[in-house]
N, C-alpha and C positions, 0 to 999 in steps of 0.2 A: 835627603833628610832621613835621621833616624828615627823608629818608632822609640817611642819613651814610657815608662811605666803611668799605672792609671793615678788618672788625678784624682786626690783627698777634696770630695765635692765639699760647697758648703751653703748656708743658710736655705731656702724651699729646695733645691738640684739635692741636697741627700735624702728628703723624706720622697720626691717626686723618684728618685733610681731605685729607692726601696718599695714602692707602688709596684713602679715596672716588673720590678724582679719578680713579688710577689704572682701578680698578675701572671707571668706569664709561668708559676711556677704551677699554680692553679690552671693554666690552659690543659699545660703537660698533664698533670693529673687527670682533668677532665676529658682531656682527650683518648689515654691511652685508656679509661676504666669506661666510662658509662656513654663517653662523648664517641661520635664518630664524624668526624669533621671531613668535608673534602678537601681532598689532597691540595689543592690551588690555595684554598683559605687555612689549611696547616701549614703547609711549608711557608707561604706567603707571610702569617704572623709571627711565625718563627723568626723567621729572617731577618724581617722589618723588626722585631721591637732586639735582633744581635745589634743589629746595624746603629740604632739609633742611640742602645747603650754605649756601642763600641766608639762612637762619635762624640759623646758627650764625655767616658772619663779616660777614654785615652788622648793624651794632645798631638796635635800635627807636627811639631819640634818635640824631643828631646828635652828634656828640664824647663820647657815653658810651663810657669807658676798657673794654675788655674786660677781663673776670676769671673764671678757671676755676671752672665752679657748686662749688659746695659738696654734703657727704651733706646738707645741709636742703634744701638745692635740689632734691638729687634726690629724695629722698624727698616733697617736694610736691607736684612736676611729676611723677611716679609716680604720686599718689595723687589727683590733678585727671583724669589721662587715664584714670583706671581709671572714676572717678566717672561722665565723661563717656562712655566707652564703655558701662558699665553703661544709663546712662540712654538712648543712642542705642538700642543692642538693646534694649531694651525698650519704644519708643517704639512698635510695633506690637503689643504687648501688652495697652499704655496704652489704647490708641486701640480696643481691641472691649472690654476688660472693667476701664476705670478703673487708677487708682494705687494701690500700695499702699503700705506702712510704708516698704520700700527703696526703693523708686521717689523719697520723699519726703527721704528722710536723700539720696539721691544728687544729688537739686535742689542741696538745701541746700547742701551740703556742695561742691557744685562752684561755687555760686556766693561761699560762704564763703571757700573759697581761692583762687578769682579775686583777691579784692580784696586777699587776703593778698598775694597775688602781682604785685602792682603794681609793689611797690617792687625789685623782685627780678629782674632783668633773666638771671641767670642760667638759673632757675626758667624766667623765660616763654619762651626759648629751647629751655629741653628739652621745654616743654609743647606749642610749636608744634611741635617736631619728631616728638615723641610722635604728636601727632594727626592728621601728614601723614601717619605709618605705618599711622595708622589707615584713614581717609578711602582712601588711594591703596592700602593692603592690601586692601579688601572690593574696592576696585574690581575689582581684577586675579582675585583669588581668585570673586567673582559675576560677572564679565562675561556668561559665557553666558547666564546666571539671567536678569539684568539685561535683557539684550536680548531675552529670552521674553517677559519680562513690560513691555515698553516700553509708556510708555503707560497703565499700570496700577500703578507703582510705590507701594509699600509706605512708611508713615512711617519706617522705619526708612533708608529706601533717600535719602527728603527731609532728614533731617537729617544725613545722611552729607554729601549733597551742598552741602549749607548748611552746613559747616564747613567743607570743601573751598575753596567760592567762598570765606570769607572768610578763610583761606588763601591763595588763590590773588593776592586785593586787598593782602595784608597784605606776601605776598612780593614785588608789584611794588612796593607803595610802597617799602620798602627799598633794593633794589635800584635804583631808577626813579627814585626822586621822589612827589610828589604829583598828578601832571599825568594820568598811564595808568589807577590807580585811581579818579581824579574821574570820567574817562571814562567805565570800566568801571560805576562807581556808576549813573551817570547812563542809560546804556543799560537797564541792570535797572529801574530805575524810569520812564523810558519805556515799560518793554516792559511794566508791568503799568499805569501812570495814563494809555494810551494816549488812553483818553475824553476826559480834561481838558484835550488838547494843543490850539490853536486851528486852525483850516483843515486845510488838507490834512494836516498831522501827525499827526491826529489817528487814534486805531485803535482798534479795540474794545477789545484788551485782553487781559493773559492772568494766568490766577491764577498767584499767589506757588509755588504747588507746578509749576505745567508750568512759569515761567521755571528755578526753582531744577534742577528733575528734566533740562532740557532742556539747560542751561548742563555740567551735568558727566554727563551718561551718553551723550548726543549725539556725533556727531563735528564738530559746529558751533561748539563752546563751549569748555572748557578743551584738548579734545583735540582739536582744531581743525585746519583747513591751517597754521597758524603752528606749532604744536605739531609735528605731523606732521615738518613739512618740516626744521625746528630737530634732530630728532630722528634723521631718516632721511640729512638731507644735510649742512645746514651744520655740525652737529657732526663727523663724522667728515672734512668738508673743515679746519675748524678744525684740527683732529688733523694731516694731511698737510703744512698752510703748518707747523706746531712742525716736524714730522718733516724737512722740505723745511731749515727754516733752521737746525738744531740741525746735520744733519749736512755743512753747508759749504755746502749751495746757494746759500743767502742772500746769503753773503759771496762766493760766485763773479756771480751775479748782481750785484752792487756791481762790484766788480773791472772785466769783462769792460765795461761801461757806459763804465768808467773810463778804461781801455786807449782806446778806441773813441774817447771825446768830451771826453776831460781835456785834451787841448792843444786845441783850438777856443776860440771868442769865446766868453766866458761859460760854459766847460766842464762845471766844477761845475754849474751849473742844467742843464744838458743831461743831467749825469750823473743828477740827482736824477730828471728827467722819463723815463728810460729805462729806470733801475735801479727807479722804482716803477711803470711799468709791466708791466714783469716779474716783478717778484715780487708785485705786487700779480693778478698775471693767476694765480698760481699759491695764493695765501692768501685771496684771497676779501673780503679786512677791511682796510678804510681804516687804520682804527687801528692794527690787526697791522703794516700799511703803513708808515704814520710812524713806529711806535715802532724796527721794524727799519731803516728805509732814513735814515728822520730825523736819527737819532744821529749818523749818518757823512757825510749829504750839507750839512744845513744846518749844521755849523760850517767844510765847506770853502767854499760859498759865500760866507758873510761874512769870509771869511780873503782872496778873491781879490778883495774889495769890494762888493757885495751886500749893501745894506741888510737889518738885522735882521729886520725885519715882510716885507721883499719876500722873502727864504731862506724862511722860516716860511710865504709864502703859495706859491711854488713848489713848496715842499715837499707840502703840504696838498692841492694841487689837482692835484698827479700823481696822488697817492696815489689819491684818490677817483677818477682816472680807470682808474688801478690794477684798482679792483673792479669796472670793467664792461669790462676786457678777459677774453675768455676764454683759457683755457677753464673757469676758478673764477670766478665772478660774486658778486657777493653774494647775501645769501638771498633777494632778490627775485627772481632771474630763475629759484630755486627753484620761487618761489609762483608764479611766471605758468607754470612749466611744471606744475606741481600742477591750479591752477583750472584752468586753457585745455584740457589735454589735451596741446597741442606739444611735443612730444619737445623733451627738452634743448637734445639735440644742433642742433636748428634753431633756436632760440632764440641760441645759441652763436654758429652763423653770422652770424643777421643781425644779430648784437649788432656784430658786430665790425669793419664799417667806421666806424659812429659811433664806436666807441671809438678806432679808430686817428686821426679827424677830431681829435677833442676832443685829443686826446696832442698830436696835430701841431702843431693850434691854441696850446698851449701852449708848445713849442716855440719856435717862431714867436717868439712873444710877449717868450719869454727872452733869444732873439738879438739882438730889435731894445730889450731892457731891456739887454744887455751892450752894444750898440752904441753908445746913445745915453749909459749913464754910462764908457764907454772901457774897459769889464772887460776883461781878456786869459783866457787859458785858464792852465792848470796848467804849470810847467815842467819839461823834458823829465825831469828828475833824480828827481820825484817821481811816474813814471809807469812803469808796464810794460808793455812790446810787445805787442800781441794775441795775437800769437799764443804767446808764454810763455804767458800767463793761460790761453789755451786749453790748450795742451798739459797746464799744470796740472791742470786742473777738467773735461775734455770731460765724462768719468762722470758731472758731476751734472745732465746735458739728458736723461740716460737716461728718468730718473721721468716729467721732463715727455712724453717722446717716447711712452711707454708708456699714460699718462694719456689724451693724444688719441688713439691709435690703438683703446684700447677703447671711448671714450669713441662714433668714427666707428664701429666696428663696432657700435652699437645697445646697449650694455650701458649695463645703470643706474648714473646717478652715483656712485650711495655705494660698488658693484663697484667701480668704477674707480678711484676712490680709495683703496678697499684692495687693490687689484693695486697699484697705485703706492708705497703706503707698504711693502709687500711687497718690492718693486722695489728700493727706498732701504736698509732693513735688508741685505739680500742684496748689495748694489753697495758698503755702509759694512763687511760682515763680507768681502768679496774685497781691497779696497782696503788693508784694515788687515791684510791675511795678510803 
């Protein structure tokens, strides 16, 4: 099956995912500024409210139409995770003194409506989302437990996390594709048929319960450095680039590019390589990148002559260089400061001659592409002077200016980022007095 793009929710499922998002856009905030939450109940709500989104608007087929469950829906999907919870807490029951009568109706019976539940796409969404609350609610709720007894983990604690993982498989492929799950598959089965692998591949091996127990109660596996860092940084940087473009930065960013490089040879592309530099240095996300800087740069450049596919790869290739200027990097220069140890902040630094190189380089590129097909720049009637645009806009360099200066005084990314979005509300509540 392939995964398929997200479903257009409708009637209470869009104000209920708009809740959610909020809610947890507020955690993010709360967490990284005033809040200091344990690690088990951050990563843990993290997770659980990806999971539960990622269930509800992406569908398990490919162009299956989304449709709001039905009471048979819910009362299945109800009556399946009840089944399954039953049988999970019990599984260390099971396991010193046998099965009994209920033990066996709950087999039954959950595998009964499994198959009921095939055709029912509505059902299997509340049933995944049901059993993320389960899975990621013991986590949070036994962590301590959890971590006494590492190493020693209980059947009940193995099938917890054996629902989780294929949770966890279920929601990439959605979301992802088929490609991260084959992965993921693949590793788990290496990591127990390590004997059969030929030559050096080859490894002793590990039982089905240490991969299962190790993948989700570890900080190696589901709640991992990728987890961690998604959770702690790039989310609440995601948070700041919305906040950054919602309240004008964006479109001043644009502008001031404009002002600057719209009458030169080949303007427009100059514009596109400057303005996603900028605002790509402040959002983190190529994509975030295109979709704001794209809309506006690549249909001036084909306007001033600029081949279609050459506007689109101008566009494309700032962008991406966007994400490794600082002081917002993407989530990789997260991870390398996560694994290495390296303070951000120096990672920051030396990021940023390469990135000014590669910007340049493209630059470059653009002029001697406007030169050689004869492109002119913008004409004067459709530009405005620098310094209007400044006089306009200075306020929205505040965020950014405030961003680095915490950022060099030693304070953690995710602080500075909610100094900054702090910064932004307060400069958007002065400006509109």
């Amino acid at each position: 099956m392939k995964s398929g793009r997200a479903s257009q929710l409708s009637g209470g499922w869009k104000p209920f995912y708009q809740a959610v998002a909020v809610g947890l856009a507020l955690f993010a905030i709360w967490s990284a500024g005033p809040g200091i939450p344990e690690e088990n109940f951050h990563l843990g709500t993290f997770t659980l409210v990806m999971w539960v989104l990622s269930f509800l608007v992406f569908p398990g087929r490919k162009g299956t139409p989304w449709r709001a469950p039905g009471m048979a829906d819910w009362g299945l999907a109800a009556l399946l995770v009840a089944f399954l919870a039953f049988a999970v807490y019990r599984a260390e029951g099971v396991s010193e003194a046998g099965a009994g009568a209920a033990d066996w109706a709950a087999w039954i019976g959950s595998l009964a409506l499994g198959v009921a539940l095939i055709r029912r796409p509505g059902a299997v969404n509340l049933t995944l989302m049901g059993l993320t609350c389960l899975c990621l609610g013991y986590f949070v709720q036994n962590y301590l437990e959890l971590q006494d007894r590492t190493g020693a983990w209980n059947q009940t604690d193995f099938w917890m996390a054996a629902i989780a993982i294929a949770l966890a498989i279920e929601a990439a492929r959605r979301g992802l594709g088929l490609w991260i799950p084959a992965i993921t598959v693949f590793a788990l089965l290496f990591a127990h048929f390590g004997p059969y692998f030929p030559g050096q591949l080859s490894h002793r091996g590990s039982t089905i319960h240490q991969i299962v127990n190790y993948t989700f109660y570890s900080q190696e596996g589901i709640f991992g450095v990728m987890t961690s860092v998604m959770a702690t940084y790039v989310l609440i940087f995601i948070y700041l680039g919305a906040f950054m473009n919602t309240s004008g930065m964006g479109q001043f960013f644009i502008d001031m590019p404009m002002a600057l490089a719209g009458r030169t040879v080949g303007g427009p592309a100059k514009v596109a390589v400057i303005a996603s530099a900028i605002f790509g240095s402040i959002s983190g996300s190529s994509i975030a990148n295109i979709v704001s800087t794209g809309t506006f740069t690549i249909p001036l450049m084909k306007k001033v002559g600029f081949r279609p596919h050459v506007a689109g790869a101008v566009e494309n290739s700032a962008s991406l260089g966007g994400q490794l200027l600082p002081p917002v990097m993407g989530s990789g220069a997260f991870v390398m400061a996560e694994i290495t140890g390296v303070p951000y902040v120096k990672i920051m630094a030396i990021a940023a001659v390469p990135a000014f190189l590669y910007l340049l380089s493209i630059g470059i590129i653009v002029h001697m592409e406007a030169k050689k097909h004869g492109i002119q720049g913008m004409s004067e009637d459709e530009l405005t002077r620098p310094r209007d645009v400044f006089a306009a806009g200075w306020f929205h360099l505040l965020p950014l200016f405030i961003l680095l200066a915490f950022l060099i005084a030693g304070f953690s990314p995710d602080w500075c980022a909610a100094m900054a979005i702090l910064s932004i509300l307060l400069i958007n509540w002065i400006t509109s007095v």
